[in-house]
MARMARMI-490330 format. One record per residue (C-alpha): residue number from 1; residue in three letters; x, y, z. Coordinates in nm, 4 decimals, always signed. Each point is the difference from the previous one (the first is absolute). Layout:
% MARMARMI-490330
NODE   i  aa        u        v        w
NODE NUM Ala        X        Y        Z
...
% end
This chain:
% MARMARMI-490330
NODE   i  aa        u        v        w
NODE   1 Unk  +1.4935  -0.2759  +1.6909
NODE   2 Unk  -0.3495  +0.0638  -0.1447
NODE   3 Unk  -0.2601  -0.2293  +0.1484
NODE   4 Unk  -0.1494  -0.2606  -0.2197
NODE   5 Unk  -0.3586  +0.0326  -0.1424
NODE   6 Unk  -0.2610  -0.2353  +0.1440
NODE   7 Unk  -0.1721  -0.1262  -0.3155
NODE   8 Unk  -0.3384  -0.1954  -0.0324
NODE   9 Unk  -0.0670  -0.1912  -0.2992
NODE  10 Unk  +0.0556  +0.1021  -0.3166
NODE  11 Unk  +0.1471  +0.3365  +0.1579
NODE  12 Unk  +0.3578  +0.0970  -0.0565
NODE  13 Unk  +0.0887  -0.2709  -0.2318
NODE  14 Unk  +0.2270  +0.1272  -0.2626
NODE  15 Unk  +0.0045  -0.2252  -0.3556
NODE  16 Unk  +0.4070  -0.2131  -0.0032
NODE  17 Unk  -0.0770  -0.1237  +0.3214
NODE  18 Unk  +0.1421  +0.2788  +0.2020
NODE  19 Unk  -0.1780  +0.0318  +0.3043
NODE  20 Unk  -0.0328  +0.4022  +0.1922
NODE  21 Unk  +0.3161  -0.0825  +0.1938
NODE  22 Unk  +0.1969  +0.0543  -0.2888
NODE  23 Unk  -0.0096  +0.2845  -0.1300
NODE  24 Unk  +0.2841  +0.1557  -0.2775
NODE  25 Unk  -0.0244  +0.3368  +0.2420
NODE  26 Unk  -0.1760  +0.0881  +0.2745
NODE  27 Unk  -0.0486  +0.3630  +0.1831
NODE  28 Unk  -0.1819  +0.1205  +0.3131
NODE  29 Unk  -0.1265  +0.3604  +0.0171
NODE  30 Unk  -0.1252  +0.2341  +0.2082
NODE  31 Unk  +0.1350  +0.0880  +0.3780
NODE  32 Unk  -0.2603  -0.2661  +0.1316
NODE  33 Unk  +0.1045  -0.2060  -0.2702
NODE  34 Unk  -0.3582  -0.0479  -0.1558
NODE  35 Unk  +0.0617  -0.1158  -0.3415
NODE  36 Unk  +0.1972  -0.2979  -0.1460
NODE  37 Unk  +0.0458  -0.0411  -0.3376
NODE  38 Unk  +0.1575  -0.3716  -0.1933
NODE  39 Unk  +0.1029  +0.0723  -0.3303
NODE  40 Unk  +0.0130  -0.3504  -0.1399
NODE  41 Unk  +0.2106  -0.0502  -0.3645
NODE  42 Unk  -0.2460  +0.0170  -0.2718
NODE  43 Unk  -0.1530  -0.3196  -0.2017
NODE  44 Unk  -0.0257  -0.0208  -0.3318
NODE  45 Unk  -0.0500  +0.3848  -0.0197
NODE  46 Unk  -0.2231  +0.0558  +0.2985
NODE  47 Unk  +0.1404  +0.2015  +0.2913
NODE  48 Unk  -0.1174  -0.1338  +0.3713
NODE  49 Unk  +0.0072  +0.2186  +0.2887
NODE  50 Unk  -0.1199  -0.0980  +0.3254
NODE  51 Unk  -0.1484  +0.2698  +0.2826
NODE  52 Unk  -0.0533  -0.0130  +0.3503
NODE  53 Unk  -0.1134  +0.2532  +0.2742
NODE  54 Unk  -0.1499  +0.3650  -0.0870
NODE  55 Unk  +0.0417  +0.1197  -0.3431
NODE  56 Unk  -0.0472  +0.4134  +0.1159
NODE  57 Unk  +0.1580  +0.3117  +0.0124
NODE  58 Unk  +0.2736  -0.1143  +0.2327
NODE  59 Unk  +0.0725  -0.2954  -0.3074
NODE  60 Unk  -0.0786  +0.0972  -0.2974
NODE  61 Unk  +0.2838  +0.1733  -0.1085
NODE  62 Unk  +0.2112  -0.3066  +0.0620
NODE  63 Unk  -0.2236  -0.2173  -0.2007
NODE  64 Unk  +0.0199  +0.2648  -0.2696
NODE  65 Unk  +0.3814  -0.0430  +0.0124
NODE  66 Unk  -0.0296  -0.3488  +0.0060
NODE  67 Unk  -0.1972  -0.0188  -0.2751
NODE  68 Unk  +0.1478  +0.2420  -0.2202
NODE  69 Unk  +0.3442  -0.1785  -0.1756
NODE  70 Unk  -0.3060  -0.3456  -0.0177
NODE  71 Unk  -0.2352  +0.2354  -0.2098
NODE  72 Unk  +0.3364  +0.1385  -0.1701
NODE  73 Unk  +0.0626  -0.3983  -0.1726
NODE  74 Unk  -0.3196  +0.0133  -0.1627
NODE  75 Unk  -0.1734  -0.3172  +0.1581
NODE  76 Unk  -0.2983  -0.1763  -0.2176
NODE  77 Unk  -0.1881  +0.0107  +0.4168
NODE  78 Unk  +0.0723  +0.1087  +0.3110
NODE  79 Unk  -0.1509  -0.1791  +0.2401
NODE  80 Unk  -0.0451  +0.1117  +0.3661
NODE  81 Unk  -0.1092  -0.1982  +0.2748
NODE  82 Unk  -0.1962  +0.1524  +0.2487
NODE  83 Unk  -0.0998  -0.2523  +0.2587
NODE  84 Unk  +0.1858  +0.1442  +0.2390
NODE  85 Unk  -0.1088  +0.3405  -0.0713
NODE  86 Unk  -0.2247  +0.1079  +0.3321
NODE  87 Unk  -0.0299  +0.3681  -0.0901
NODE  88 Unk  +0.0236  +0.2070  -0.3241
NODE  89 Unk  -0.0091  +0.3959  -0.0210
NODE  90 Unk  -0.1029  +0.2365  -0.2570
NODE  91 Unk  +0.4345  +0.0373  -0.0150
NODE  92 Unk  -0.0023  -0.3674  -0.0792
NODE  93 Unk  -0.2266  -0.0227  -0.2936
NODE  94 Unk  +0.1426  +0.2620  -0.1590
NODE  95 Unk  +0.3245  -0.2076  +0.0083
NODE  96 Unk  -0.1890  -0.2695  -0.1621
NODE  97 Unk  -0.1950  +0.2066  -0.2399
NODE  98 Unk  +0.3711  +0.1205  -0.0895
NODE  99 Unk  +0.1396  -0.3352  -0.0646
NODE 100 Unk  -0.2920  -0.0714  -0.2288
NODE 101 Unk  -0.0001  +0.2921  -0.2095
NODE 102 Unk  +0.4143  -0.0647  -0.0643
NODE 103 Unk  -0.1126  -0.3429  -0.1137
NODE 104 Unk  -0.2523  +0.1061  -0.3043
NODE 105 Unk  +0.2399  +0.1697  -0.2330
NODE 106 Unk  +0.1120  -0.3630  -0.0446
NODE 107 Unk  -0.3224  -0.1499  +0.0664
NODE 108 Unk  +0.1429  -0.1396  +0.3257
NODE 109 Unk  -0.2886  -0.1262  +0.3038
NODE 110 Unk  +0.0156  +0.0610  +0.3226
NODE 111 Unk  -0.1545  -0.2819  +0.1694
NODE 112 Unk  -0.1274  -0.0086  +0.3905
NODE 113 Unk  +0.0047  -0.3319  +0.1838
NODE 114 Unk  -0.2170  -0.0778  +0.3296
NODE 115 Unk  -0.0790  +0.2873  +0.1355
NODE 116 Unk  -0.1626  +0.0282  +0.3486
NODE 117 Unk  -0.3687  +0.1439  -0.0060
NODE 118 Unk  +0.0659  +0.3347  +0.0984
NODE 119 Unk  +0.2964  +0.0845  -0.2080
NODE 120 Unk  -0.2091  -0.2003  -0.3161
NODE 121 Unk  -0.3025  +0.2451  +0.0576
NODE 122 Unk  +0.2150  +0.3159  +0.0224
NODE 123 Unk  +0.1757  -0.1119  -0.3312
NODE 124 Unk  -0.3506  -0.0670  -0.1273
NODE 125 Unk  -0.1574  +0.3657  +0.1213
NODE 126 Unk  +0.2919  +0.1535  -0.1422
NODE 127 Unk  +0.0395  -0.1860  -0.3296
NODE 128 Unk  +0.3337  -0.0510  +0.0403
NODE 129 Unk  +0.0181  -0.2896  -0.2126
NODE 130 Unk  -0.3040  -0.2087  -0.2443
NODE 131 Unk  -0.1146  -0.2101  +0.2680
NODE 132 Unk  +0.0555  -0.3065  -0.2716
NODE 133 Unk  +0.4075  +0.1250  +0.1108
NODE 134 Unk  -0.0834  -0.1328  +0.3695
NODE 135 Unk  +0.0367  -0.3397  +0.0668
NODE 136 Unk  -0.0315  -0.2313  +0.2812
NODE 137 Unk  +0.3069  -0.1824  -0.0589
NODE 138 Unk  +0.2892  -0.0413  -0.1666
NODE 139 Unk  -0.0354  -0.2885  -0.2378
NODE 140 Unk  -0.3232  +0.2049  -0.1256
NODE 141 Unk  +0.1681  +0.2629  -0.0852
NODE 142 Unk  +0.2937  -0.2025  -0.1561
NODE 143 Unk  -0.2728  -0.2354  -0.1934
NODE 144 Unk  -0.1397  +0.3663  -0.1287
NODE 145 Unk  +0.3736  +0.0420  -0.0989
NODE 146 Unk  +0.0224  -0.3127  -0.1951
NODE 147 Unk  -0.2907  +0.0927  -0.1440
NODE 148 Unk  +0.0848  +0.3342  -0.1332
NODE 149 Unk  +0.3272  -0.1543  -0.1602
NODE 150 Unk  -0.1924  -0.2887  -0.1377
NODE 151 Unk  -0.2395  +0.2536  -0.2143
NODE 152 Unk  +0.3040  +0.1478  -0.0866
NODE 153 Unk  +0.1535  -0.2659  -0.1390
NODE 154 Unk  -0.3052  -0.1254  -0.1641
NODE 155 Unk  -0.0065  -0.3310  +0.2051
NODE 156 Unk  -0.3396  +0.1105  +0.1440
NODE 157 Unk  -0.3236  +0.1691  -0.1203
NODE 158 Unk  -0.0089  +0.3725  +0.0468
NODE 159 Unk  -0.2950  +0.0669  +0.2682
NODE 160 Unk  -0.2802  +0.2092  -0.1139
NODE 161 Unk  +0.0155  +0.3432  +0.0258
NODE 162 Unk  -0.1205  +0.1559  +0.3723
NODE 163 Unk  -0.3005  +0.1739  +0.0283
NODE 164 Unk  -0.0213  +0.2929  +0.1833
% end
């Protein structure tokens, strides 16, 4: 049985009330077993997938697989939780920079939620992801959600335009 994920605050906590302990599927990788991944059923359009261990080239493939018939439905945002990330590879931010390039033909966003310090600054070195696509926890990211479908369906102001 996979183990649980320890969560702090506002880590892990995945919008309907379901808590990381239950998960719609859950897989272990690797020999040493040093990746789980929660794939959690997705709200209101938004896809939620929570990590745990090393995301390298012993895992990545199985994330990639994981990932793969998710990306295939088209979600509005695919959100992964990273708390529990300790360690990410070169291997495993090309697997992200993968599932966020299948999500812009339909405008999709991949969205990264808590992310320890050290995998946060490789994904910032790298430029995996806009750094406004990192959050520290969940209900950000699902209030930057809201948001986006707000302005969409002209119940909010449109923000002004970025500078870069």
């Amino acid at each position: 049985m996979p183990r649980a994920l320890p969560c702090e605050p506002g880590c892990g906590v995945i919008p309907g009330g379901i808590a990381p302990g239950k998960p719609l599927a859950e897989r272990r990788t690797g020999t040493t077993m040093n990746l789980d991944i929660q794939i959690y059923p997705p709200v209101n359009g938004n896809q939620y997938v929570v990590l745990a261990g090393r995301l390298d080239s012993h895992s990545h493939e199985a994330l990639d697989e994981a990932l793969a018939p998710l990306l295939a439905g088209r979600p509005q945002a695919l959100v992964l939780e990273l708390g529990h990330v300790d360690y990410i590879s070169s291997a495993g931010v090309r697997s992200i920079l993968q599932a966020r390039k299948a999500l812009a033909p339909h405008e999709g966003k991949l969205l990264l939620v808590h992310p320890q310090e050290q995998v946060r600054k490789v994904i910032e070195i790298v430029q995996a992801v806009p750094m406004d696509a990192v959050f520290a926890t969940t209900a950000e990211a699902d209030a930057y959600l809201d948001g986006v479908q707000r302005r969409i369906l002209g119940s909010e102001p449109k923000p002004p335009p970025a500078h870069s």
